[in-house]
N, C-alpha and C positions, 0 to 999 in steps of 0.2 A: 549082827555081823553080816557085811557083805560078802557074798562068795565070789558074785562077777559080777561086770558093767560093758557096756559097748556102747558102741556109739556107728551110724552108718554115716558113709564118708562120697564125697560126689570124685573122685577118684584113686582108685584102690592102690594100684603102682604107684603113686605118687605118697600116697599115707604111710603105705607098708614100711616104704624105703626109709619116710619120713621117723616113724613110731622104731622099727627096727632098731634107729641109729638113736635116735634118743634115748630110747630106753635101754639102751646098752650101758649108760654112763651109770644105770644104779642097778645094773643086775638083770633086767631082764632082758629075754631072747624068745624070737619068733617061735614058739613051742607048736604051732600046728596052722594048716593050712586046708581049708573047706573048698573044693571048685565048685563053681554054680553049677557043675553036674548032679553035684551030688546034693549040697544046700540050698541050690535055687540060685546062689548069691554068693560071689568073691567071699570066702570071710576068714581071716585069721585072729589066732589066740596068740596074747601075749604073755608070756610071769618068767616066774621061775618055776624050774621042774619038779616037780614034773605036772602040774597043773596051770594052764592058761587064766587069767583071771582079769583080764581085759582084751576085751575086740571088737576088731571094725570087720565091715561091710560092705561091700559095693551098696550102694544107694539104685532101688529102683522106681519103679513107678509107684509102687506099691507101698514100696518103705524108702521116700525119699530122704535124702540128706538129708540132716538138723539143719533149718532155716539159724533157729536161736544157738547165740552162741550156749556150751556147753564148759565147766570145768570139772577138769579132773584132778586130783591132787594125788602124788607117788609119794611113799616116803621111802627117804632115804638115808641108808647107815650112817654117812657123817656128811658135815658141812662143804669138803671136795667132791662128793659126791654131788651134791646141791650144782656147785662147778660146773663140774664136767658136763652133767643134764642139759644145763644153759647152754655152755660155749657145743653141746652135741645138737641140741634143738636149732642153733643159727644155723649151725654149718650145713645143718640138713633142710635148709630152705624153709624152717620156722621165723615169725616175726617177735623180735622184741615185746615181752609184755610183764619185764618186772626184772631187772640183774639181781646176781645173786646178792645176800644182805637180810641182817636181822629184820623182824617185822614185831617190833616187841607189843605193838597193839594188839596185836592176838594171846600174846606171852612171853614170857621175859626170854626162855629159849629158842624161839621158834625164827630159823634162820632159812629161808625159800629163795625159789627163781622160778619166772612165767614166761614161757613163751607161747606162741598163738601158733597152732598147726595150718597141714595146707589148706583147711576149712573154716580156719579163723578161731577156734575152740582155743579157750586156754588152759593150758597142759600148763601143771606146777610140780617140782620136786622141792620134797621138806624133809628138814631135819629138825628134831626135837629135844636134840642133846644139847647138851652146853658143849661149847669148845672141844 
């Protein structure tokens, strides 16, 4: 079982605002925020509460951005959900990488949307219900 994941981002303001608003569409919310005072390095948690269970990073010399694109996959409660993720990931200056839509190659339920953040990673929200 995974507890958490991150990923470092070559601009923080621009991801936060990026990931905040996306992931609002299926529930989660900026739960905590790290200053490079204290971490070395920009770094916020994202979930639901009261535990963060994804986060970014300012990118430094040290632990530069991911070169390689990365995915991540959210699930989420239902198929509007899937929605809103998508139409929140455009709005929030993510690029198209998949509308929402069954993918029954994976399984006969499995209904997703991808969009590519402001580092190019592709962020997907699923739902695994039927209808």
């Amino acid at each position: 079982m995974i507890d958490h994941t991150g990923v470092t981002v070559s601009d923080y303001n621009k991801s936060k605002a990026f990931y905040s608003a996306t992931l609002a569409a299926i529930g989660y919310e900026l739960l905590l925020e790290i200053p490079a005072a204290v971490a070395g390095t920009d770094v916020a948690g994202f979930g639901e509460a009261p535990k963060p269970d994804f986060w970014i990073a300012q990118a430094t010399t040290e632990k530069p951005a991911h070169k390689q694109s990365i995915h991540f996959a959210f699930r989420a409660a239902s198929r509007a959900q899937v929605d809103a993720f998508y139409q929140a990931g455009l709005n929030a200056g993510g690029a198209d990488n998949g509308a929402p839509g069954p993918r029954p190659h994976y399984h006969q339920n499995y209904y997703g949307a991808f969009v590519k953040d402001p580092d190019g990673h592709n962020i997907e929200a699923v739902c695994h219900d039927p209808q």
